[in-house]
C-alpha positions as CSV (number, residue, x, y, z in Angstrom):
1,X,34.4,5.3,4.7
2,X,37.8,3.7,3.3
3,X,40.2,2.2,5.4
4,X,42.7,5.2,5.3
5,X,44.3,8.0,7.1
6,X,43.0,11.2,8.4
7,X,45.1,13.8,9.7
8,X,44.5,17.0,12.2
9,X,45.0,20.0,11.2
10,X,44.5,18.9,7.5
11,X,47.4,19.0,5.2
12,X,47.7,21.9,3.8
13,X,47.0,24.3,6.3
14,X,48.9,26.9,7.8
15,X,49.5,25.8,11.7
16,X,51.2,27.5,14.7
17,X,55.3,27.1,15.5
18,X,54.4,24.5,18.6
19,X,51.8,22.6,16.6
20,X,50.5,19.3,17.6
21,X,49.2,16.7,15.4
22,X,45.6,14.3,15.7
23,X,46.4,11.1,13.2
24,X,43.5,9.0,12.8
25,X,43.1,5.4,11.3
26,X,39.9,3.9,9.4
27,X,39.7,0.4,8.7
28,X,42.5,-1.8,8.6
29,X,44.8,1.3,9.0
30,X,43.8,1.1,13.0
31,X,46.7,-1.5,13.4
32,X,49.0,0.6,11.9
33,X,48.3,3.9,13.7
34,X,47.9,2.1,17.1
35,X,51.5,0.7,16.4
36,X,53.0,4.2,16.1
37,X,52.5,4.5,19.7
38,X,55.6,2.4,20.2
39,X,57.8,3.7,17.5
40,X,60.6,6.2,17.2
41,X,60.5,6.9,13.4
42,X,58.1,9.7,13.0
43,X,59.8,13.2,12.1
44,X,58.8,16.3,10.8
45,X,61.1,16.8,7.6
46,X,62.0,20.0,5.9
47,X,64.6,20.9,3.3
48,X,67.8,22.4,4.4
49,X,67.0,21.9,8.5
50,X,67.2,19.2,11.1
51,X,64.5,16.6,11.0
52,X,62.1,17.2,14.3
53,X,61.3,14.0,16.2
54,X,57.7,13.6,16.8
55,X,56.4,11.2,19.5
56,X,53.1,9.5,19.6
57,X,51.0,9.8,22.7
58,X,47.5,9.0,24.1
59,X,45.4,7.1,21.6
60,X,41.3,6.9,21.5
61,X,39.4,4.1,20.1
62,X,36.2,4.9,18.7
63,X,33.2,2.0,19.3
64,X,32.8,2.1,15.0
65,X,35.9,1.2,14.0
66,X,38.3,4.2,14.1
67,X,41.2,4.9,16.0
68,X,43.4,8.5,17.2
69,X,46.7,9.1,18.5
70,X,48.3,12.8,19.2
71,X,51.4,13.4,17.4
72,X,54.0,15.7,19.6
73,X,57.3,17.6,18.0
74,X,60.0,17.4,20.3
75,X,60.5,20.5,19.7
76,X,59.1,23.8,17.9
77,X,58.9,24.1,14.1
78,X,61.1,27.3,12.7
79,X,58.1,30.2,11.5
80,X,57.9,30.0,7.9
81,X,58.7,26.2,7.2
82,X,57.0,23.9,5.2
83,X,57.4,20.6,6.8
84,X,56.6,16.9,5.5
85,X,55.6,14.6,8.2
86,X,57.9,11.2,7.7
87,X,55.8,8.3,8.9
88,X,57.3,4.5,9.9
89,X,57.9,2.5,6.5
90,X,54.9,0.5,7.5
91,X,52.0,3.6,6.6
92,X,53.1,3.0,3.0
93,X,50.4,3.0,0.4
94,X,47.9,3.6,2.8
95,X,45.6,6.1,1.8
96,X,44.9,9.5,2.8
97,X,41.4,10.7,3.4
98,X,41.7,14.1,4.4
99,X,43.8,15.2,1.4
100,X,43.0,18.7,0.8
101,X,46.4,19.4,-1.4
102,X,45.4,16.3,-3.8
103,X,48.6,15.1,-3.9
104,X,48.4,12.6,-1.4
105,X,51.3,14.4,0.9
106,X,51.5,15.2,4.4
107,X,52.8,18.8,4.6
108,X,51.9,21.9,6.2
109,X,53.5,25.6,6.3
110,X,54.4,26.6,10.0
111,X,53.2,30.1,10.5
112,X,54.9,33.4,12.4
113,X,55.2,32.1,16.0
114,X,53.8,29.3,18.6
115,X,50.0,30.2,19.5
116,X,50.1,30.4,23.6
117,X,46.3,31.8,23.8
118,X,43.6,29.5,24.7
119,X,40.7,29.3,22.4
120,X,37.7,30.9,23.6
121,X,33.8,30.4,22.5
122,X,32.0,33.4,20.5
123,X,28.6,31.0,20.7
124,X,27.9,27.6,22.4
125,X,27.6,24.5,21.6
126,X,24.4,23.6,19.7
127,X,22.6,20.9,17.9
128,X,22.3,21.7,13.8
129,X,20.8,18.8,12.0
130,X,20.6,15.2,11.9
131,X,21.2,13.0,8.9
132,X,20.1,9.2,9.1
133,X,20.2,7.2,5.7
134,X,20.4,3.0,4.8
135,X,21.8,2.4,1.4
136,X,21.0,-0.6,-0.6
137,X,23.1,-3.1,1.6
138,X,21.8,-2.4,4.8
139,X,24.7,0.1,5.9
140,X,23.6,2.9,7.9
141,X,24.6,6.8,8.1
142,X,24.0,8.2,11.6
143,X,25.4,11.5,11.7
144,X,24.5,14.9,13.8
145,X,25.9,17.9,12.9
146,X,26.6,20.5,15.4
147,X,27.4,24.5,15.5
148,X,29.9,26.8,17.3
149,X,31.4,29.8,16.6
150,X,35.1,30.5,18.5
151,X,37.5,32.9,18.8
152,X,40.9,31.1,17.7
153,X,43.3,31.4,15.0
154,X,44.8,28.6,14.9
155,X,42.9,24.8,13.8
156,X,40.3,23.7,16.6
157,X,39.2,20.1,17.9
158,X,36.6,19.1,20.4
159,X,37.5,16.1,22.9
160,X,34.0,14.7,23.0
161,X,32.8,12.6,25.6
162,X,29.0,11.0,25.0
163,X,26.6,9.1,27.2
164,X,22.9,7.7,27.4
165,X,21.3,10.7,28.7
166,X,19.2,8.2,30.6
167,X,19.8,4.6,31.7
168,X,22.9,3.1,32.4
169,X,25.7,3.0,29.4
170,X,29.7,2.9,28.8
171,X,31.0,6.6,28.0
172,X,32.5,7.2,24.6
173,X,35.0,10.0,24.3
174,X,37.2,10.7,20.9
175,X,38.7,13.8,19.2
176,X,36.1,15.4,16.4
177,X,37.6,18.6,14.3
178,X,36.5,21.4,14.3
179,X,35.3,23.1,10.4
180,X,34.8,26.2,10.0
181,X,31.7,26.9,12.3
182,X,30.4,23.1,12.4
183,X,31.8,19.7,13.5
184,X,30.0,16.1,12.9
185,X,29.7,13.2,15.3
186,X,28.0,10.1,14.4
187,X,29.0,7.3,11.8
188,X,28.3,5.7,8.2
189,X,28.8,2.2,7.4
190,X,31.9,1.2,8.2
191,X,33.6,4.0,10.4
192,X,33.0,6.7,12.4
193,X,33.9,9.2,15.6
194,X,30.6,7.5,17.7
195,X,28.0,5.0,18.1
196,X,24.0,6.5,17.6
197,X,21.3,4.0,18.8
198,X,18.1,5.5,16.6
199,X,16.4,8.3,18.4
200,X,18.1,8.0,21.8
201,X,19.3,10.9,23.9
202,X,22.4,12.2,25.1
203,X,24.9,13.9,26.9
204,X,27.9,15.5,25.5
205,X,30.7,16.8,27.2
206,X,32.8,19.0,25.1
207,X,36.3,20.1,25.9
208,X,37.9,22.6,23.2
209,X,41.3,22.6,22.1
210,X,43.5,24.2,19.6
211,X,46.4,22.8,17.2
212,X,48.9,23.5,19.8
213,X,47.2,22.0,22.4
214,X,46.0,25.1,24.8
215,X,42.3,24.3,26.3
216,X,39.5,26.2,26.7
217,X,38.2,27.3,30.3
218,X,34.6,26.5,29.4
219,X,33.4,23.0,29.2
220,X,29.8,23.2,27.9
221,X,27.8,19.9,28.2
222,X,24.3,19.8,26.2
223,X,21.6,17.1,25.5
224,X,21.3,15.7,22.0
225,X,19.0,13.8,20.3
226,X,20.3,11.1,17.6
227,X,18.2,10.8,14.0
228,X,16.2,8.1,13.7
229,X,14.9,7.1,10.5
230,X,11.8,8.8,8.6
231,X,8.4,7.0,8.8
């Protein structure tokens, strides 16, 4: 993956009055989104109203080179808004990755109301499919795809926290979204959410949010298996 920018929920969406925000950097962007934790120059924008502060909290640091923070308004959006999210000077020019409008911008349209209702699962937590590939260079893909169906209107995320299922090793834990009835952990190359060693097994701990934060009261934990390559 490109060193870039990847934003929870995507741009574009349609997200609740007391929305929070997942900013994640790739590459050489980490710097700059770990940095945001210490400034006060991030605002929601919109035209004709008061710019919203937004304050950075609580970062995540992936072992593959990738790093989160959670972006929190001040206060709550007004319903039927579009807002532009105005980020330090610093984030020019770097690229967006998640950039479903294809305009590069960082906008979303505040719905009706805030979303107070915790998100709720229709179907556990299982494994999908694995994908393991090595591309001319060397660079590996390690990916497992998993499958969940919720009950929740608003955008969803997992905090996902991994270990060895077996044998000592140091827990990893990092945001993963949430698309339509799958998320993906695992990594390529140069980036991803977590670290695979070929074939190994493990556990998962998964803690369900939605965009404005409310948690789920189930916390499923399952046993994975990571791809290894075909013989």
């Amino acid at each position: 993956m490109k060193d870039g920018l990847l934003l929870f929920p995507s741009p574009g969406a349609v997200v609740p009055t007391n929305v929070q925000f997942i900013i994640q950097g790739t590459g050489e962007a980490q710097a700059k989104v770990q940095a945001l934790l210490t400034s006060n120059a991030i605002a929601l924008v919109a035209q004709g109203k008061d710019a919203i502060q937004v304050k950075a909290e609580k970062g995540f640091v992936s072992q593959v080179s990738r790093v989160a923070i959670r972006l929190r308004p001040l206060k709550p959006l007004e319903a039927n808004v579009e807002y532009s999210l105005a980020l330090p000077s610093e984030m020019a020019g770097v690229a967006l990755l998640t950039d479903q409008l294809g305009d590069g911008s960082l906008r979303w349209l505040a719905g009706a109301g805030p979303d107070k209702k915790s998100p709720r699962f229709k179907e556990r937590p299982s494994s999908s499919e694995g994908f393991y590939e090595q591309d001319k260079a060397g660079g590996l893909t390690r990916k497992l795809r998993l499958r969940t169906l919720i009950d929740e209107t608003s955008p969803a995320w997992f905090l996902v926290s991994m270990q060895r299922a077996r044998g000592g090793s140091a827990r990893q834990q990092y945001p993963v979204a949430v698309e339509g009835d799958t998320f993906t952990i695992g990594h390529d190359a140069c980036s991803g959410n977590f670290g695979f060693d070929d074939g190994r097994a493990y556990k998962l701990t998964l803690e369900l949010f939605d965009a404005a934060g409310n948690k789920a009261t189930e916390r499923p934990t399952l046993e994975i298996a990571a791809p290894r390559p075909l013989q």
